[in-house]
C-alpha positions in Angstrom: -98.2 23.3 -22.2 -98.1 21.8 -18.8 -100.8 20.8 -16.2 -101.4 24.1 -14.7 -102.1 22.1 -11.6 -98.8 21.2 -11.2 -95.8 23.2 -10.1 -92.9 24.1 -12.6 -90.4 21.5 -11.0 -92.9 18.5 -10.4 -93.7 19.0 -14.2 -90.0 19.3 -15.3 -89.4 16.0 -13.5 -87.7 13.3 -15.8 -88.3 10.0 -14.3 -88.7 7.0 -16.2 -92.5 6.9 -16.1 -92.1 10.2 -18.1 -89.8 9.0 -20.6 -92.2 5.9 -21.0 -95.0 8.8 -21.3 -93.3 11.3 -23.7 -92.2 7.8 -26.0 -95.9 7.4 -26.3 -96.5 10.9 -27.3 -93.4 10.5 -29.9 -95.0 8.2 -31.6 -98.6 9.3 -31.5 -98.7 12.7 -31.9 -97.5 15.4 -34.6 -95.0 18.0 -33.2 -94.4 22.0 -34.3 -91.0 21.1 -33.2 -88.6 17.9 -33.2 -85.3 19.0 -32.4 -82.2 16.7 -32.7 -79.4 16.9 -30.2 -79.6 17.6 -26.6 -76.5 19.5 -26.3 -76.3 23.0 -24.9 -77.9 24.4 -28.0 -80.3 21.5 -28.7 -81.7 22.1 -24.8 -81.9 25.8 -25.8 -83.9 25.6 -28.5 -86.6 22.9 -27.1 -87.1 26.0 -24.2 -87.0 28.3 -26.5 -89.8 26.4 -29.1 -91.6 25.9 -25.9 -91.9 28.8 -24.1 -93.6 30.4 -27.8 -96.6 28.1 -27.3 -95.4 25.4 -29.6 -95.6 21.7 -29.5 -91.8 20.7 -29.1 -89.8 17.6 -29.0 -86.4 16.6 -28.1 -84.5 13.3 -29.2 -81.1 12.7 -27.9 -78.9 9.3 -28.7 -77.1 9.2 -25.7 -77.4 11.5 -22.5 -78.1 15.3 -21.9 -74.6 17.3 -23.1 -73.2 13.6 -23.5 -71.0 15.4 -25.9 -69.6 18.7 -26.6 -71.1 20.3 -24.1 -70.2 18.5 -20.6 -66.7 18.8 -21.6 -65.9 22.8 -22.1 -63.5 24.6 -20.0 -66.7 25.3 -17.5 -66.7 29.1 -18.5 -69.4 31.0 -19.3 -67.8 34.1 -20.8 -67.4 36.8 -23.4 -64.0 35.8 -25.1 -61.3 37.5 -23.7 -59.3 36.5 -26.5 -61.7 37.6 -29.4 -61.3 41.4 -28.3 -57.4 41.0 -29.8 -59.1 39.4 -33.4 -61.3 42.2 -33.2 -65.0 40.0 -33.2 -66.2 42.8 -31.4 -69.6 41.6 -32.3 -69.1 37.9 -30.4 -67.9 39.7 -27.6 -70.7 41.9 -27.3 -72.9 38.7 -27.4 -71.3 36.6 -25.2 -70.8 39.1 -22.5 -74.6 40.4 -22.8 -75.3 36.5 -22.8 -73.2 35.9 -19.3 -74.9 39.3 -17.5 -78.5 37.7 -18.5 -77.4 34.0 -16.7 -75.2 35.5 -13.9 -78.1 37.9 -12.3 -81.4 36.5 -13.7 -81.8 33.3 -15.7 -79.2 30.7 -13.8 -77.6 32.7 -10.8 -77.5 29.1 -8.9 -75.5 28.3 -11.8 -73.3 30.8 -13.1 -71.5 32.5 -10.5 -68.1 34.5 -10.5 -64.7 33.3 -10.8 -61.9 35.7 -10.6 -58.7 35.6 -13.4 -54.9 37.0 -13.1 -53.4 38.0 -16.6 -50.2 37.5 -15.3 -47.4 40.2 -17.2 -44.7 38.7 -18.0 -41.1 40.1 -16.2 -38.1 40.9 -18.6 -34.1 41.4 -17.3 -33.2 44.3 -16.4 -33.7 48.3 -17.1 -33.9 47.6 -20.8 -37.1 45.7 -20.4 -39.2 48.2 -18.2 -40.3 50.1 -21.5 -41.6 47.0 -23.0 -43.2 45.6 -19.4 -45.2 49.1 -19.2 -46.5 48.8 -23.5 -47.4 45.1 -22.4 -49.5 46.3 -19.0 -51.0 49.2 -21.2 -51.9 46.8 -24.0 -53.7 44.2 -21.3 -55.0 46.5 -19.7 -56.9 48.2 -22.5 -58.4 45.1 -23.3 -59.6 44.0 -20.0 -60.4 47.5 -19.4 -62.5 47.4 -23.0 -63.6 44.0 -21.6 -65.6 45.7 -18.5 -66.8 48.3 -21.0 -68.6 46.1 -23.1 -70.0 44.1 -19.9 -71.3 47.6 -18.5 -72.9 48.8 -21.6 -74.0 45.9 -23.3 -73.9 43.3 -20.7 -77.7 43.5 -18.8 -77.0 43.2 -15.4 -73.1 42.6 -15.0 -72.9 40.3 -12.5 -69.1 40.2 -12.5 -66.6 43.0 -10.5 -64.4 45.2 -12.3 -60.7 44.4 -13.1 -57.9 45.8 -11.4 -54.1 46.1 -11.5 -51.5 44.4 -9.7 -48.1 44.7 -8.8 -45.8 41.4 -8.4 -45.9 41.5 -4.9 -49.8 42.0 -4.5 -50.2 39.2 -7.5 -48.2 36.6 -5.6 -50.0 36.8 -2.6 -53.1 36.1 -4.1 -51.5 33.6 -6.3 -48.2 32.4 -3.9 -47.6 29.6 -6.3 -46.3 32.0 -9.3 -43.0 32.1 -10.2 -41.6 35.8 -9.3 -39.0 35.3 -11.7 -41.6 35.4 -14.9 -43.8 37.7 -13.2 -43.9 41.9 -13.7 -47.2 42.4 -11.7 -51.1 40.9 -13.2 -54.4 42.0 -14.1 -57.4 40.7 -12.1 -60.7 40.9 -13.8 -63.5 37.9 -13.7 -65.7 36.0 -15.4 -68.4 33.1 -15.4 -68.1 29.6 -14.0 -70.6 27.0 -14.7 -71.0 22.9 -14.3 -71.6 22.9 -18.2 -73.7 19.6 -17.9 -76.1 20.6 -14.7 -77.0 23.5 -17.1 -77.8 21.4 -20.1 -80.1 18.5 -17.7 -81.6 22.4 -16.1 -82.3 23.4 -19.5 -84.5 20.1 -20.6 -86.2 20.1 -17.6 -87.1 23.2 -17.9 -88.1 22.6 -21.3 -90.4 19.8 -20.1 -92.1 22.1 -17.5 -93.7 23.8 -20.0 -94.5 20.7 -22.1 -92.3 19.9 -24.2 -91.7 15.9 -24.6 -87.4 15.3 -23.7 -86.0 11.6 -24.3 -82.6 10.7 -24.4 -81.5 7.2 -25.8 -83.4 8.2 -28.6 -81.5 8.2 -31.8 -82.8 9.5 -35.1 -81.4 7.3 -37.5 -83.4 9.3 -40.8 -85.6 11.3 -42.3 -89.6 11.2 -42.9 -90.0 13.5 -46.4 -92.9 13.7 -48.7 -91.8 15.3 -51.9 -88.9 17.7 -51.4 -90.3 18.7 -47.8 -89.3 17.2 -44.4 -91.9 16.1 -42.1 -90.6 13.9 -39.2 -87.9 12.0 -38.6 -87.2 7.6 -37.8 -86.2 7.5 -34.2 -84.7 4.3 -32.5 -85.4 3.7 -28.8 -81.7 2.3 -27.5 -83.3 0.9 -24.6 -85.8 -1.1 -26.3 -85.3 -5.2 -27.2 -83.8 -5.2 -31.1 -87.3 -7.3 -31.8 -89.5 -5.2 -29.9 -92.1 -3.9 -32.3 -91.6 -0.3 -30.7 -87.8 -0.2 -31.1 -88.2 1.7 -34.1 -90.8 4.6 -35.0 -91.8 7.6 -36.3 -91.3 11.0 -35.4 -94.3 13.4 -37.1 -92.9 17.2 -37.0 -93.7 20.2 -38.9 -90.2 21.6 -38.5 -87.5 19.3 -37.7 -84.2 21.4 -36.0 -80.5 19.4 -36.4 -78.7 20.9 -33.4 -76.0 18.3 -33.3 -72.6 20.1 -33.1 -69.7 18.4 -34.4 -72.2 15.4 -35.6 -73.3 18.1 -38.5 -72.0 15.7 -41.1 -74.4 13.2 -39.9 -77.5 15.3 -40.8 -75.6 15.6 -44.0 -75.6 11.8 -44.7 -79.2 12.0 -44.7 -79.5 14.4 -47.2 -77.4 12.3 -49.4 -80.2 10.4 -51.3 -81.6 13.7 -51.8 -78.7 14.9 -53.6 -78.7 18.0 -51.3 -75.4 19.4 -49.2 -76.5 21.2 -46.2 -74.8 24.4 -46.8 -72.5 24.4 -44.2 -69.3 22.2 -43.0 -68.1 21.9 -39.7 -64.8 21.3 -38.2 -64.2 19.4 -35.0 -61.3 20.9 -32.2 -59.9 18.9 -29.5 -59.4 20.3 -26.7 -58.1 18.3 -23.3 -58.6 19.5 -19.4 -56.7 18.2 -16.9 -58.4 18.3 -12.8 -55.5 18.2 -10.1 -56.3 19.1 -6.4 -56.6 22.5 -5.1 -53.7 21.6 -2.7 -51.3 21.1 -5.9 -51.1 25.0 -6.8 -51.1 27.4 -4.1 -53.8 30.3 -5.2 -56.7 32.6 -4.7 -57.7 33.1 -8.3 -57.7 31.3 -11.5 -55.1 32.4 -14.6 -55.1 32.8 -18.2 -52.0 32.1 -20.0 -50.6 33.4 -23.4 -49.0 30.2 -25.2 -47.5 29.9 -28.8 -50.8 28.2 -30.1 -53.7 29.0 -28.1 -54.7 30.6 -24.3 -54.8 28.2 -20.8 -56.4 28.5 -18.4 -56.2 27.2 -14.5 -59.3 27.7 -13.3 -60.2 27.0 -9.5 -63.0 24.0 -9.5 -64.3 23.7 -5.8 -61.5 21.5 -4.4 -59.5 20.9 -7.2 -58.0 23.0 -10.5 -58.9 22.6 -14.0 -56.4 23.0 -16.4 -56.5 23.7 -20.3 -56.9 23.5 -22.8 -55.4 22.0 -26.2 -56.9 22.9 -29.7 -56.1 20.6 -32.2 -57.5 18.9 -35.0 -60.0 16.0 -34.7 -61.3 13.5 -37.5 -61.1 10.6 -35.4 -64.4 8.6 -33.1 -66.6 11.8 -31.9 -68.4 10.1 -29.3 -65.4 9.7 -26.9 -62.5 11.7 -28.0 -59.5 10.7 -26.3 -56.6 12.4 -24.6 -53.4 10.9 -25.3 -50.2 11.1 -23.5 -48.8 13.9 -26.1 -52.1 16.4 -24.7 -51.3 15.9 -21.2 -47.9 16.6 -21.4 -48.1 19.5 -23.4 -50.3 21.0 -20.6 -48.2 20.5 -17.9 -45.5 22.1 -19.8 -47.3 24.9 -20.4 -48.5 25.7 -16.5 -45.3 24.9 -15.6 -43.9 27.5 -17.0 -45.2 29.7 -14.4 -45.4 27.5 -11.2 -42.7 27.1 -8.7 -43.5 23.9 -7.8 -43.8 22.1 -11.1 -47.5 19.7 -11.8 -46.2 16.1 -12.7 -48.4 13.1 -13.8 -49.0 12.4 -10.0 -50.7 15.1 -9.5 -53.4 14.7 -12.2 -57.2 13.3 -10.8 -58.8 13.4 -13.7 -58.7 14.1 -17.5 -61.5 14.8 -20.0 -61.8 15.7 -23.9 -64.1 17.1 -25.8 -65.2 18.6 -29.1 -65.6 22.3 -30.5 -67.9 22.3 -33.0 -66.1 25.1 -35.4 -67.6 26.2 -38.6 -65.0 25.3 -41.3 -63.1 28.3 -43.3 -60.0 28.5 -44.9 -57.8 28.6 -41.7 -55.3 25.9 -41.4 -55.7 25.9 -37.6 -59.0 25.6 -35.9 -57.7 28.2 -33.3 -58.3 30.7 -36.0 -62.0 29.5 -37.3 -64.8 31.7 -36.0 -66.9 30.8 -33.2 -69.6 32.8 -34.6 -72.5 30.2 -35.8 -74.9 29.6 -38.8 -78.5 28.5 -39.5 -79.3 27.0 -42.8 -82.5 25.3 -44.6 -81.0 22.8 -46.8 -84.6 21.1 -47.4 -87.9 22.6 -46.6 -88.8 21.5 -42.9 -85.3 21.4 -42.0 -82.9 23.7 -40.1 -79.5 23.4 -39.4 -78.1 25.4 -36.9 -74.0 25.0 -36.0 -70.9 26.9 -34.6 -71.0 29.3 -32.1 -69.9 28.8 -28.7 -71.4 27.7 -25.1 -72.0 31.5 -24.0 -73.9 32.3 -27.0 -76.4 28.7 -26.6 -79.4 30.9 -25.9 -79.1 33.1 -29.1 -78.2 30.2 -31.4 -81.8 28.2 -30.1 -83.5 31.8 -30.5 -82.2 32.3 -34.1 -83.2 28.5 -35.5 -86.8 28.9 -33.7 -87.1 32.4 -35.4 -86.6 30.4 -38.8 -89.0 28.1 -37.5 -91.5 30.4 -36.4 -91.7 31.9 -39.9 -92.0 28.8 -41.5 -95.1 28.0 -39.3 -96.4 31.2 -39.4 -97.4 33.8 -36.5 -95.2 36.4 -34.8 -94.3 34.7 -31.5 -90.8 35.8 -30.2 -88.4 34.7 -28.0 -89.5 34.6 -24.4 -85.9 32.7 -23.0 -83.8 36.0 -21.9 -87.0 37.3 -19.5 -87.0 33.2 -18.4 -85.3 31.9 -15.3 -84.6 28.4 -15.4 -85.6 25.6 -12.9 -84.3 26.5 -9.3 -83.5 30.0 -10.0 -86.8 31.0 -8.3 -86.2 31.5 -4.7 -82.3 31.1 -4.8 -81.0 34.2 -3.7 -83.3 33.9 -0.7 -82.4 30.3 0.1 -78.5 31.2 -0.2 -78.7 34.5 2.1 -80.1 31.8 4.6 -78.6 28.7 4.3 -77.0 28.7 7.6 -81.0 28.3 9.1 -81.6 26.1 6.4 -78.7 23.6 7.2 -79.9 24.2 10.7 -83.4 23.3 9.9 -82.1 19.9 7.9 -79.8 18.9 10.5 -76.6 19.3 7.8 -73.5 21.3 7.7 -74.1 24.5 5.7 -70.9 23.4 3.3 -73.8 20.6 2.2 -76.4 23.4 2.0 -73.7 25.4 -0.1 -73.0 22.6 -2.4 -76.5 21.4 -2.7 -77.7 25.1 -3.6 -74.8 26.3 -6.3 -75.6 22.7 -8.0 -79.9 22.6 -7.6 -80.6 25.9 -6.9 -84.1 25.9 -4.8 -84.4 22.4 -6.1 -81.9 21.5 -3.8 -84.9 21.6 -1.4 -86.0 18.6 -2.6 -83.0 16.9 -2.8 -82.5 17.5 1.3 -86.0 16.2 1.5 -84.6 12.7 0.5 -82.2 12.8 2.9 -84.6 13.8 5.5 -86.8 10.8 4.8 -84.0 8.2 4.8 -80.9 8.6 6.7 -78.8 6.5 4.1 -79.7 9.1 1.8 -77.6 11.6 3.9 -74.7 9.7 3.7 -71.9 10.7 1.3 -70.6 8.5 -1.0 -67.9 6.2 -1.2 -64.7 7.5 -2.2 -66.7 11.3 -3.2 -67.2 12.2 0.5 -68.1 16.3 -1.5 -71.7 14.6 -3.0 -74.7 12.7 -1.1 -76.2 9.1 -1.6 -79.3 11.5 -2.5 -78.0 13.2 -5.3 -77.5 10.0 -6.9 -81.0 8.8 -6.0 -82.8 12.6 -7.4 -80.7 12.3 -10.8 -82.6 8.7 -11.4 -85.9 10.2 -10.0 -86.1 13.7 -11.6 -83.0 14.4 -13.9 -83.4 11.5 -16.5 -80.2 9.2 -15.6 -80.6 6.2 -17.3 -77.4 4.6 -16.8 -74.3 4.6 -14.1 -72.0 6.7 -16.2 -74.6 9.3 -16.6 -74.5 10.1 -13.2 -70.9 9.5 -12.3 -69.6 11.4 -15.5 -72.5 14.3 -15.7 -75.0 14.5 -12.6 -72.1 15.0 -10.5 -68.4 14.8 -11.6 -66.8 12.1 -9.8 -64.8 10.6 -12.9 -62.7 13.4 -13.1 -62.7 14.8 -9.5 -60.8 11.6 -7.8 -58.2 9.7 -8.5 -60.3 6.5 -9.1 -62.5 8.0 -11.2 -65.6 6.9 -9.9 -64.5 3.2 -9.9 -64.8 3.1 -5.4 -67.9 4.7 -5.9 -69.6 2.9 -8.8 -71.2 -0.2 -6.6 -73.0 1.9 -4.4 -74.2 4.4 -7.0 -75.3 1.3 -9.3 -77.2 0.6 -5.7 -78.9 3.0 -5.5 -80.1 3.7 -9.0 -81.2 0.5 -9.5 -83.5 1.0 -6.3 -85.3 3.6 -8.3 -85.4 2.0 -11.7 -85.8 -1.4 -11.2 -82.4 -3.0 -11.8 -81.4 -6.3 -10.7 -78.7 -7.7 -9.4 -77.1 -8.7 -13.4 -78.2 -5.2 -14.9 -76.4 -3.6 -11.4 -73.6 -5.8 -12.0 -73.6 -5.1 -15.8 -73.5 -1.2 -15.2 -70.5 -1.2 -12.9 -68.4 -4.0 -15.2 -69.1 -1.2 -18.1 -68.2 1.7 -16.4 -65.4 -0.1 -14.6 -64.1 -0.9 -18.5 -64.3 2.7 -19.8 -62.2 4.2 -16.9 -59.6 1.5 -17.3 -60.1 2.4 -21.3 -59.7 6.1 -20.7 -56.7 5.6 -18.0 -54.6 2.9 -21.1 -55.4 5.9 -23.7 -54.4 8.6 -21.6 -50.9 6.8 -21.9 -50.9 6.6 -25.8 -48.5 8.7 -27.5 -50.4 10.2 -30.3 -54.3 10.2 -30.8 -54.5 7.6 -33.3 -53.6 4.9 -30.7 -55.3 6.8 -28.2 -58.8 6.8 -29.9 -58.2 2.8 -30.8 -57.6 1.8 -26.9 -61.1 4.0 -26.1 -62.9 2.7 -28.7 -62.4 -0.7 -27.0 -65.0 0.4 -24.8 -68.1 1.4 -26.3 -71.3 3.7 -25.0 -73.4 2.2 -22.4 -76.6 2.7 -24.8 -77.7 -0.2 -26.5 -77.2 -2.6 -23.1 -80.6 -3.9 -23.7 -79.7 -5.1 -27.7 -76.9 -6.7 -26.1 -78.0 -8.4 -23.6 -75.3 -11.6 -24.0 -72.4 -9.1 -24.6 -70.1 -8.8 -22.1 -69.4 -4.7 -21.4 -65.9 -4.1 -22.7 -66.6 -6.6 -26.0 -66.0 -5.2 -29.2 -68.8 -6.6 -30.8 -70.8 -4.1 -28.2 -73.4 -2.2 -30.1 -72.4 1.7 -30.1 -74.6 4.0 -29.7 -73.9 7.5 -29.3 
């Protein structure tokens, strides 16, 4: 539990004197709790464990949502899609799921985004009969869409849908092709920056106690008998000879929440000649981030296409487009897009646009991982994105599948199992639990003209600081009040300040360059450079606040210098085999202090995940 004397967002703070704290309490003390992963559902269930009363810790080998889960299409919604393959029961989940983080748990968070269905226009008289079946079948399922929202959704948070005729659906969206177009649907849904809300999630989790270190990878497990009870943890940022690089984790229930590394878990089991009684299949799916000035519209849209749905979503000054869903059994740390996903995405948008998207357009490009429970479907566009919880060994839970909507009822399910293993009837406390900076927020943005006033900052700042901090953005302005250079923007990312770099070392647990360039804020994918005219001054000022010299600055920028130039080669492979071979040149940031006489870029770099 925390110090009662402090306030929730001084003890959710992750600075490194914390992490040096809570790896002190890893190795000294015996948990309720060790969950593995800090994903989405990983960060979920450390809130979750914690909020009950219990001891809880959280290891995670790389960064917060390092994975999976700062790569999604940024949506926080109910499944449009699943309402036509009749999971009436996901849908009912994920929509009561995006009412609760909409209007009470992460409002500064989760906000609305409006959608056009776009109907597609046929030739002639002969096709009126089938553009009116196709407007009645949409429209019954957005309509059946709201329906479940109202009834089941707590607190909708979102507008209803509404029809459109060509003319009205063009002038909200003037870059759609009238040719293709019969007239639209608008109806909304959830945006979210995916990663914020994972980082939001462990601090919150470590305002109520709970110990949180990333660059922490469990590496096996602690069992006496047939019964699990801790797990071997390696400290990446610890000396290969220091005598604390490698410990042990005591826990009375160790949770696996480690997505589409689920086969790892498995590995460890092997010596116990135990399968964890579930497989899990990994789907690629690529985004593309062009500017807002390259498509001319008002709304996002969601596209029908031969093999799965795209979307254009709107992304403060810039679009994000996708996605793919393909196979994966390639390097699941850094999935790569080649030049076979990026073209297959502009052909599909194109479709649609009257000025087609070309490779010139594109700012950014990112991949990532679905984590799908494995059936008998060929394609994983048809697996289920329902999840599972198993208990392959006594003192172990698995928990897998599902999707980002759902996080919250995956964590509550795997600390029910938990709870009943260590007896006593505490329940879930998370959907009555606004996260860090939801207190205060709706205040703070009905006034953030006086606020940007009061701060001596334009109230598009204010704006930006609040929908990305909530009422932590308070603090945030308070570093720039205390040091002009903090107020600055940054080089080559004008849209973030010098500040926000300088808070995500100080309170968000950013332990390296890329975790702030690629997840604290998201400059690698919203310029053209990617971060590289920004990367010296960034390195600048995180070092200021943990202690870097000149060689580890200079260390930080060569490597993520190297993985952009990586990224930018595989992006021009024609398949994903080569593609995944150019990124692997390029290897995770973690293990920089095991490697101290490696040059960043080497092969021989030490991976870490």
């Amino acid at each position: 539990m925390r110090d009662p004397n402090l306030s929730r967002a001084t003890a959710g703070r992750l600075s490194s004197d914390r992490r040096r704290s809570d790896l002190h309490r890893l190795r000294t003390e015996e948990f309720d709790v060790l969950v593995i992963g800090g994903g989405v559902t990983g960060a979920g269930a450390a809130l979750d464990a914690a909020s009950r009363g219990l001891k809880v810790a959280l290891v995670e080998a790389r960064d917060y949502a390092s994975g999976t889960s700062s790569r999604s299409s940024k949506l926080i919604h109910g499944g449009l899609r699943y309402l036509e393959q009749l999971e009436f029961g996901l849908v009912h989940e994920a929509l009561t799921e995006r009412g609760l983080l909409a209007t009470r748990l992460a409002p500064h968070l989760v906000r609305p985004v409006p959608f056009l269905v776009p109907l597609p226009a046929g030739d002639g008289v002969r096709a009126l009969p089938a553009r009116a079946a196709r407007r009645a079948y949409y429209g019954l399922g957005v309509a059946a869409y709201d329906i479940f929202a109202g009834i089941f959704g707590h607190g909708r948070g979102m507008p209803l849908h509404r029809h459109l005729t060509r003319e009205t659906a063009r002038r909200v969206f003037p870059s759609l092709r009238g040719d293709v177009l019969a007239g639209a649907i608008r109806y909304y849904d959830g945006q979210v920056d995916d990663a914020r809300l994972v980082v939001t999630l462990a601090r919150s989790a470590a305002a109520l106690g709970a110990v949180t270190v990333t660059s922490a990878r469990a590496v096996g497990l602690v069992r006496q008998a047939r019964e699990v009870t801790g797990v071997r943890v390696r400290d990446l940022e610890a000396t290969p000879d220091s005598p604390d690089a490698e410990f042990t984790v005591s826990a009375r229930t160790v949770i696996g929440a480690t997505g589409v590394w689920s086969d790892d878990m498995s590995r460890m089991l092997n010596d116990a000649g135990l399968r964890p009684g579930l497989r899990v299949r990994a789907s690629k799916g690529v985004h593309l981030v062009v500017p807002r000035s390259a498509v001319n519209g008002e709304t996002g849209l969601i596209l029908r296409t031969a093999s799965s749905v795209l979307f254009v979503i709107p992304w403060g000054g810039h679009w994000i487009i996708g996605t793919t869903d393909t196979d994966w059994q390639l390097d699941r740390a850094h999935p790569a897009a080649s030049a076979r996903d990026i073209d297959y995405l502009l052909d599909q948008v194109n479709t649609v646009l009257d000025r087609p998207l070309t490779h010139a357009d594109i700012e950014g490009v990112y991949a990532g991982l679905r984590p799908l429970l494995s059936g008998e479907a060929d394609s994983t566009s048809k697996l289920s994105r329902t999840h599972a919880v198993v208990e392959p060994m006594l003192g172990l839970l698995l928990v897998a599948g599902g999707k980002y909507t759902t996080y919250r009822v995956m964590a509550a399910d795997v600390v029910d199992r938990a709870v009943r293993r260590l007896g006593g009837g505490r329940r879930s406390r998370t959907a009555d639990l606004p996260l860090l900076g939801a207190d205060g927020y709706p205040a703070l943005w009905r006034d953030r003209a006086d606020l940007a006033r009061r701060h001596g900052v334009a109230v598009g700042v204010v704006e930006h600081l609040l929908e990305r901090y909530g009422s932590l953005a308070l603090e945030v302005l308070a570093l720039a009040d205390a040091d002009p250079g903090q107020a600055q923007p940054l080089p080559g990312a004008p849209e973030y300040l010098a500040a926000e770099v300088t808070y995500a070392a100080q309170a968000e647990g950013a332990l390296h360059l890329e975790d702030v360039l690629i997840r604290r804020t998201r400059i690698s994918i919203e310029t053209a450079h990617r971060g590289a005219e920004t990367a010296e001054r960034a390195a600048e000022l995180m070092g200021d606040v943990l202690g870097w010299d000149a060689e580890a600055r200079a260390r930080e920028v060569a490597h993520y210098l190297a993985r952009v130039e990586a990224e930018r080669r595989s992006q021009r492979m024609p398949d994903d085999a080569r593609a995944d071979a150019v990124r692997l040149g390029v290897l995770d940031a973690r293990g920089f202090a095991a490697d101290r006489a490696v040059e960043p870029g080497s092969q021989a770099l030490a991976s870490g995940r």
